[in-house]
N, CA and C atoms as a LAMMPS dump frame, in Angstrom:
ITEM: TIMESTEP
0
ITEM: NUMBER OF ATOMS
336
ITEM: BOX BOUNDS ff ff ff
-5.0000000000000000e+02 5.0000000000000000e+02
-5.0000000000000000e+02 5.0000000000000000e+02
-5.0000000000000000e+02 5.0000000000000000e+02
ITEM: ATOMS id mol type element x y z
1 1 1 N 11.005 235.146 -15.164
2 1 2 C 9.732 235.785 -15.465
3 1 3 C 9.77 236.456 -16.824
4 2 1 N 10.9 236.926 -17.342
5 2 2 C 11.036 237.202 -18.602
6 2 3 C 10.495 236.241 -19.744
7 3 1 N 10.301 234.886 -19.18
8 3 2 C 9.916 233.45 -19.925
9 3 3 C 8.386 234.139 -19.74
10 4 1 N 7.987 234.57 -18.868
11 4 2 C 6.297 234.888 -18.809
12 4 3 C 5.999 235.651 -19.643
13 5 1 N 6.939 237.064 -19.842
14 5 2 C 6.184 238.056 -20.26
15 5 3 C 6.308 237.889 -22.196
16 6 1 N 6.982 236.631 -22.623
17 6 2 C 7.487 236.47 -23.821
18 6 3 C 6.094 235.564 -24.313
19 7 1 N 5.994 234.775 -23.262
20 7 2 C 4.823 233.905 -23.845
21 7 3 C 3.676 234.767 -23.378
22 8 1 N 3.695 235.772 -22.766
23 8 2 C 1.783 236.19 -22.774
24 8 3 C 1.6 237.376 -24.25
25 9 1 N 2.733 237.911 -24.593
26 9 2 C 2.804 238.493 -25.87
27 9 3 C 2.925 237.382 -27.022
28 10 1 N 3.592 236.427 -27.065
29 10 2 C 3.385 235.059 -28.154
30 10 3 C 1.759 234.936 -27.909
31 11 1 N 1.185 234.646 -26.839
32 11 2 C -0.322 234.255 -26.853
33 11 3 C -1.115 235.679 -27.419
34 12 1 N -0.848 236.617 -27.06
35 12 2 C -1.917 238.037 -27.582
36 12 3 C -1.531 237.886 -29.122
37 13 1 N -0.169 237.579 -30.017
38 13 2 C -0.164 237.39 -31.321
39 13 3 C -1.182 236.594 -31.837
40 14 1 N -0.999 235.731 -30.999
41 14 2 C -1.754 234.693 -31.674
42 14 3 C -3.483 234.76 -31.833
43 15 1 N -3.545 235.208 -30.459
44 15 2 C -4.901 235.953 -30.37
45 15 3 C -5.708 236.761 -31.191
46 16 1 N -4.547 237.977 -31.664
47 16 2 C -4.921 239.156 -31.964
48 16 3 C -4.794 239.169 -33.596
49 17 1 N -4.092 237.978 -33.904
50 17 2 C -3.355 238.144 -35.249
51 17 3 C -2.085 238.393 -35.275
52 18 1 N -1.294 238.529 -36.228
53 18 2 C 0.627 239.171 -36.232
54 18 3 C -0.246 240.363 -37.107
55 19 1 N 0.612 241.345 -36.301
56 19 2 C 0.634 242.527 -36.791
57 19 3 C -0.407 243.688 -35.355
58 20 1 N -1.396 242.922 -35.262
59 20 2 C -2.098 243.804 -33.978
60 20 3 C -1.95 243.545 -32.765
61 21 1 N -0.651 242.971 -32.312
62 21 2 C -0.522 243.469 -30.538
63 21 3 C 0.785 243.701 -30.821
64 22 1 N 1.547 244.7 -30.221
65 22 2 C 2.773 245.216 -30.24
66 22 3 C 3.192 246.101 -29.09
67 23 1 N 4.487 246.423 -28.996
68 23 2 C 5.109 247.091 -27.847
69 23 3 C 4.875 248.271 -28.374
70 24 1 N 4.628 249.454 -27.583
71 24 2 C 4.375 250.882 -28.171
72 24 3 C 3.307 251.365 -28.553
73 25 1 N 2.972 252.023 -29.372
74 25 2 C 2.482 252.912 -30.088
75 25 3 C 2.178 252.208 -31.588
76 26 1 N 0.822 252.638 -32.305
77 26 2 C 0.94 252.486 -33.663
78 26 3 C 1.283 253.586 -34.567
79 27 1 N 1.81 253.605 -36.042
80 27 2 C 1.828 254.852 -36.827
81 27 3 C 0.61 255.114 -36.739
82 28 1 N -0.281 254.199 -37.328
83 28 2 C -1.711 254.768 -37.99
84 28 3 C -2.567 253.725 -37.067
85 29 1 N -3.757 254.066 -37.119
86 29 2 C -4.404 253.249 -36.308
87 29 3 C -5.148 251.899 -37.243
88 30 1 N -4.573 251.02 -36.529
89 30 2 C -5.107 248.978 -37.03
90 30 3 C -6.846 249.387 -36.956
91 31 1 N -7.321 248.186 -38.225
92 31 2 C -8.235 247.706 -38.134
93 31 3 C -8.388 247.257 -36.766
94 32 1 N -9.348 247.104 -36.071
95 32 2 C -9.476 246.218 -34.824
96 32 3 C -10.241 244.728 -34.72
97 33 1 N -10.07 243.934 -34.069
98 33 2 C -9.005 244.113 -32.81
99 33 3 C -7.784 244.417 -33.061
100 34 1 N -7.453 245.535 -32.127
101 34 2 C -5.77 245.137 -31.837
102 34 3 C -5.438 245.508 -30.458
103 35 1 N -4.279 245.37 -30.006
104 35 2 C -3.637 245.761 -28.727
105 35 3 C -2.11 246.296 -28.593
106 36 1 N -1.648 246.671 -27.558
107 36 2 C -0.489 247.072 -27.426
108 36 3 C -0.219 246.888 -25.434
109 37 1 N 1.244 246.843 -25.595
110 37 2 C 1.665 246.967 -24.461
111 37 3 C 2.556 247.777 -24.456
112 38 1 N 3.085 248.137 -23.47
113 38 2 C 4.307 249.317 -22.518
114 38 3 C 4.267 249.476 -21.299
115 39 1 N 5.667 249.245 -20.972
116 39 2 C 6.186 249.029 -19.579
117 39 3 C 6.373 251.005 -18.881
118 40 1 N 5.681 250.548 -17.774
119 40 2 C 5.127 251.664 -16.925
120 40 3 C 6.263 252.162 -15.654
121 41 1 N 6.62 251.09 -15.553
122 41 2 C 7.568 251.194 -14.332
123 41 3 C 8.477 249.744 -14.19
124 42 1 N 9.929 250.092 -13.203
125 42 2 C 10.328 248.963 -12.383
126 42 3 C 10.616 249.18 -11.046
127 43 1 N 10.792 247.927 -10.08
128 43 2 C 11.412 247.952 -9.237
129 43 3 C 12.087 247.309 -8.965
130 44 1 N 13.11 246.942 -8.259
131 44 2 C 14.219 245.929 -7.656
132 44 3 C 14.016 246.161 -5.888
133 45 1 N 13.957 244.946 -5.525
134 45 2 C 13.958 244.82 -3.935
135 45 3 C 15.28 244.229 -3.919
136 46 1 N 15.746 244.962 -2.551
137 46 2 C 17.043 244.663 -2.061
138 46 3 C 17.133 243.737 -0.971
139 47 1 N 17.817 242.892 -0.427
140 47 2 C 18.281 242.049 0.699
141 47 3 C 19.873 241.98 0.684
142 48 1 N 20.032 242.225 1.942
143 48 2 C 21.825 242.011 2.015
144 48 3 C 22.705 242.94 0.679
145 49 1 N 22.383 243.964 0.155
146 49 2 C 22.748 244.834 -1.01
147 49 3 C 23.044 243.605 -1.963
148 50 1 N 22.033 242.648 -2.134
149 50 2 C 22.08 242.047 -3.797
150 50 3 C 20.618 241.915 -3.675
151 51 1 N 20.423 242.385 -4.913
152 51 2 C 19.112 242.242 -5.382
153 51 3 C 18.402 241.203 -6.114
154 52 1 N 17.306 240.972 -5.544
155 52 2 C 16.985 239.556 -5.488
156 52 3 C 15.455 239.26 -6.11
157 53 1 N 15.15 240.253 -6.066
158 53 2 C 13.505 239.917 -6.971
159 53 3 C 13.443 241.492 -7.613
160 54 1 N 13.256 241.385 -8.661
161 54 2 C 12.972 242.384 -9.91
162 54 3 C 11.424 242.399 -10.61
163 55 1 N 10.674 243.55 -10.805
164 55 2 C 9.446 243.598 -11.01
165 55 3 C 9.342 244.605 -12.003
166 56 1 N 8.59 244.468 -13.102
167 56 2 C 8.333 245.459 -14.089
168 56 3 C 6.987 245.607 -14.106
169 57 1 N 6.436 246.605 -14.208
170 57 2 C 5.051 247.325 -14.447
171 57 3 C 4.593 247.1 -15.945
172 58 1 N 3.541 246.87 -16.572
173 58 2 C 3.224 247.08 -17.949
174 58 3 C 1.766 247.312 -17.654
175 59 1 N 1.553 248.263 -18.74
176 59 2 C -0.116 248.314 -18.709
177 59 3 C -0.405 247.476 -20.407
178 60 1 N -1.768 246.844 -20.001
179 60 2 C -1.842 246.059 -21.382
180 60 3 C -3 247.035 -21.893
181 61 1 N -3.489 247.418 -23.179
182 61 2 C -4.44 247.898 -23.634
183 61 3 C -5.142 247.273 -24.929
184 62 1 N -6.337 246.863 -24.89
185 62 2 C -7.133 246.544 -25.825
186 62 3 C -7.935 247.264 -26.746
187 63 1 N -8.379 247.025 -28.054
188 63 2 C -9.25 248.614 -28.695
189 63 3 C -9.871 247.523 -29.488
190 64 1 N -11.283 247.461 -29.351
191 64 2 C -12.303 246.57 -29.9
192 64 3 C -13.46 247.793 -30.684
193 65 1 N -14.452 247.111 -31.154
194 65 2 C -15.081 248.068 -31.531
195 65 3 C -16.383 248.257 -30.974
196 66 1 N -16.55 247.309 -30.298
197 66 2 C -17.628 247.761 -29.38
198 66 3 C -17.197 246.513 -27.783
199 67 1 N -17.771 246.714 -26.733
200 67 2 C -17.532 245.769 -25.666
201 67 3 C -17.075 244.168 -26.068
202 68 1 N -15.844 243.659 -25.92
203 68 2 C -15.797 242.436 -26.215
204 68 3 C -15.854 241.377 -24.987
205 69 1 N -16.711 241.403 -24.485
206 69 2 C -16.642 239.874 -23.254
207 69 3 C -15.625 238.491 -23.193
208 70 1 N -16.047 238.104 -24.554
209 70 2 C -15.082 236.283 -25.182
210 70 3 C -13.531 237.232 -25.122
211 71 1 N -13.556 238.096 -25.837
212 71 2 C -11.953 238.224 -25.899
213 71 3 C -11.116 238.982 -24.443
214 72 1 N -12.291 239.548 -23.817
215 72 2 C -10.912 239.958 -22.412
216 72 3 C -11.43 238.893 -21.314
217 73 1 N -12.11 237.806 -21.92
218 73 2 C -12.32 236.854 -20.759
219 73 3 C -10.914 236.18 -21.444
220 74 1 N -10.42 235.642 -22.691
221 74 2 C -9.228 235.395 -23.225
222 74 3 C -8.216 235.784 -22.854
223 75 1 N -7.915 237.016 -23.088
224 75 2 C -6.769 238.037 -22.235
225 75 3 C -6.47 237.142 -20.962
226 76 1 N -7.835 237.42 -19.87
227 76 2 C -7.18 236.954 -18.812
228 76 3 C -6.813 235.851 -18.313
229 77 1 N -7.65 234.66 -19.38
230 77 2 C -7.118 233.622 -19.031
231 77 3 C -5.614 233.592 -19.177
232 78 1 N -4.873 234.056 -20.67
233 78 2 C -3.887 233.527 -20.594
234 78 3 C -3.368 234.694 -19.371
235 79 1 N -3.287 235.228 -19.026
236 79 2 C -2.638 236.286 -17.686
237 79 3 C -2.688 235.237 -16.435
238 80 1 N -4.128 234.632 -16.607
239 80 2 C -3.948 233.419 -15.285
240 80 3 C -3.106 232.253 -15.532
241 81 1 N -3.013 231.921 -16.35
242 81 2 C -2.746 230.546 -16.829
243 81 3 C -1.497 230.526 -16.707
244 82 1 N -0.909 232.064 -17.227
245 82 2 C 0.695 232.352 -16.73
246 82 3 C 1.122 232.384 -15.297
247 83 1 N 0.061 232.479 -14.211
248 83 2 C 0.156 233.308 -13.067
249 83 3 C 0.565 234.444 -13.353
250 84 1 N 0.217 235.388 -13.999
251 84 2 C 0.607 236.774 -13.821
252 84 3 C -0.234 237.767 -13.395
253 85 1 N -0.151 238.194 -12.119
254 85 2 C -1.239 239.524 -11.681
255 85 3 C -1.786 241.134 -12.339
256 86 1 N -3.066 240.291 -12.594
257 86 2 C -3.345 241.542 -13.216
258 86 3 C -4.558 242.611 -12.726
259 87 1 N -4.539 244.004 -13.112
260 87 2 C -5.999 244.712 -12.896
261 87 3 C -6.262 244.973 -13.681
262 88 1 N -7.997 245.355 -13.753
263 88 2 C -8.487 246.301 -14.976
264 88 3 C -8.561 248.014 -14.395
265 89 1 N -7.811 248.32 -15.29
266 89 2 C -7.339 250.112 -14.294
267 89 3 C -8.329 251.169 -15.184
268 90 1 N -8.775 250.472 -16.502
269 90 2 C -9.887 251.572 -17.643
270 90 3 C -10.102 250.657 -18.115
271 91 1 N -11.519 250.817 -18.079
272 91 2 C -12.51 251.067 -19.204
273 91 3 C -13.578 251.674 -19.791
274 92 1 N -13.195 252.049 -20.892
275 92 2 C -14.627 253.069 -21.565
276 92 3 C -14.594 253.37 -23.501
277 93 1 N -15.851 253.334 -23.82
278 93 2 C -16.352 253.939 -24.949
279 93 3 C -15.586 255.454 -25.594
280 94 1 N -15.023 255.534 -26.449
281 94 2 C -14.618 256.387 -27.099
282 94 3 C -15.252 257.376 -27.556
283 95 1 N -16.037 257.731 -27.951
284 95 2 C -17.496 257.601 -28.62
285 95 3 C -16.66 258.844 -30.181
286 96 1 N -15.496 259.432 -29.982
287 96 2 C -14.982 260.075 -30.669
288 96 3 C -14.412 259.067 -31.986
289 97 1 N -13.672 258.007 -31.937
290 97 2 C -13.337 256.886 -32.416
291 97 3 C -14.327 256.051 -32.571
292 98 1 N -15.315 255.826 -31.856
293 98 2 C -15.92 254.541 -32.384
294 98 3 C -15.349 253.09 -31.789
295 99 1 N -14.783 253.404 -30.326
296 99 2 C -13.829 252.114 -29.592
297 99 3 C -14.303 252.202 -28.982
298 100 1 N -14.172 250.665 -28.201
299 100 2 C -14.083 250.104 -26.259
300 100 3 C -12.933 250.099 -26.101
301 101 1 N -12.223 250.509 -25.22
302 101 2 C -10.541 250.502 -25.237
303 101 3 C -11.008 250.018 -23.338
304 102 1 N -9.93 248.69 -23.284
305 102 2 C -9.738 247.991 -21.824
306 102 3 C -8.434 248.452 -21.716
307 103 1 N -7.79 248.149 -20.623
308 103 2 C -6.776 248.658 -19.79
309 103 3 C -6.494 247.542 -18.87
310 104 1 N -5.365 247.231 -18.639
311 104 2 C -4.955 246.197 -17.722
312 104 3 C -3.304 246.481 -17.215
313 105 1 N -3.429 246.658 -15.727
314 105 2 C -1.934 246.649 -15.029
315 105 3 C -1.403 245.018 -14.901
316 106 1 N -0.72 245.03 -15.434
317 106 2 C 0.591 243.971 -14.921
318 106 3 C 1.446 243.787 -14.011
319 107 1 N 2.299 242.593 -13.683
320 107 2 C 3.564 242.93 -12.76
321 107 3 C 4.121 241.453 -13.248
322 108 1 N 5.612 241.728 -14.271
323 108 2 C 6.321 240.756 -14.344
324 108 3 C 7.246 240.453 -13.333
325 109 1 N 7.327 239.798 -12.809
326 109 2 C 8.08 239.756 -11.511
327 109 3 C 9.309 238.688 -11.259
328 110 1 N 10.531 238.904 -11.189
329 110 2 C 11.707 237.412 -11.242
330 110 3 C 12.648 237.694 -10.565
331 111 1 N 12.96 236.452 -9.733
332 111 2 C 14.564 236.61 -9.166
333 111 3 C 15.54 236.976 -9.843
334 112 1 N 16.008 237.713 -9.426
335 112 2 C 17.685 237.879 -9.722
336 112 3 C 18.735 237.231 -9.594
């Protein structure tokens, strides 16, 4: 599943441009579009004390400048296309910034 979570960040590059989707935080804030991801949580399920399926949390976040429809219908395709489960956990108007900022939970999920 690590093969998943490499190609749905290769696809948001490509999407977004190189330079506006990244792990973390920005210094300064991108022209938009851009996005970012960061991992929220993990877990490991146990059987017989070896662990056997491993799951990481990420929330994905988008910052458009006003509602984008075409592009988080994009997002999720490639999220489907990967099979990877996702929610929309926020969304809303900035109105301080001048953004639509989306929100999306993940779950990379792989045997061990």
């Amino acid at each position: 599943m690590e093969l998943k979570r490499k190609q749905f960040v290769s696809g948001m590059v490509e999407l977004l441009g190189n330079g506006h989707f990244r792990y973390g935080a920005y210094k300064s804030q991108p022209t938009t579009p851009y996005g970012m991801y960061m991992r929220t949580g993990s877990d490991n399920f146990m059987l017989d004390d070896k662990v056997c399926v491993k799951i990481d949390d990420y929330e994905i976040r988008l910052v458009t400048d006003e509602k984008n429809f075409e592009l988080e219908s994009k997002i999720e395709a490639i999220l489907d296309s990967l099979e990877i489960p996702y929610d929309v956990i926020m969304e809303e108007d900035i109105q301080s910034e001048k953004v639509h900022v989306v929100e999306w939970a993940v779950r990379f999920g792989y045997e061990c």
